[in-house]
C-alpha positions, 0 to 999 in steps of 0.5 A, spaced: 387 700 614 388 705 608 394 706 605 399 712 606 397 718 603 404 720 601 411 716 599 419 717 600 421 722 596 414 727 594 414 733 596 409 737 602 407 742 605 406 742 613 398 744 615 398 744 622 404 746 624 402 746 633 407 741 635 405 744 643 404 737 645 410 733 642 415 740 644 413 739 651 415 731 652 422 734 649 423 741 647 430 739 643 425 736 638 426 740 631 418 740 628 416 742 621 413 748 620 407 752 615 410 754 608 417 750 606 417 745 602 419 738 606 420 732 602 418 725 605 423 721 608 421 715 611 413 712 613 411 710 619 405 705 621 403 708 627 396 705 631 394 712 629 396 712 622 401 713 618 407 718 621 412 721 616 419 724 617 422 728 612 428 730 609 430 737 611 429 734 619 432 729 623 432 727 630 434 720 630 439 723 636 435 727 640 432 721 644 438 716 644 433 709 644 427 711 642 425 711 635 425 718 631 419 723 632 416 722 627 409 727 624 402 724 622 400 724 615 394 729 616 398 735 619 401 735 610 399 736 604 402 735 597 404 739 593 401 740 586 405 738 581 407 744 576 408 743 569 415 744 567 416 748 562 423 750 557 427 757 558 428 756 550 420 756 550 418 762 554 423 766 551 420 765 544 414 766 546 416 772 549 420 774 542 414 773 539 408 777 542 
């Protein structure tokens, strides 16, 4: 089996948010959507692959007894890393020009 595409703690985009299946097996679970950043919270080896759930969403009470909705890896994309850049150094380039 491949290895997760994502770990704990990194920073994603959702792709494909159409949950219409998932929502209709229970309309209280919460699904991410396109555009936010979510963070990776937990991984899930499912016998699809990995399911993923993430920070800014949790459902581990919205069915008592069962193991929390989780989100398969595919429907997520990483977010580029940004090179960080100081304040003090745009400032001076901005002085400078």
């Amino acid at each position: 089996m491949n290895p997760p595409l994502f770990h704990p703690g990194q920073p994603i985009v959702c792709s494909n948010d159409d949950f219409t299946v998932l929502l209709a097996q229970n309309p209280a679970i919460q699904t991410p959507k396109r555009g936010p950043i979510y963070v990776v919270r937990g991984l899930f080896d499912t016998p699809r692959g990995f399911g993923l759930t993430v920070v800014e969403i949790n459902n581990a009470g919205v069915a008592p007894g069962f193991p929390e909705a989780n989100f398969h890896e595919s429907r997520f994309a990483a977010v580029p890393d940004v090179e960080e850049l100081s304040l003090a150094e745009l400032l001076e380039e901005s002085v400078t020009a």
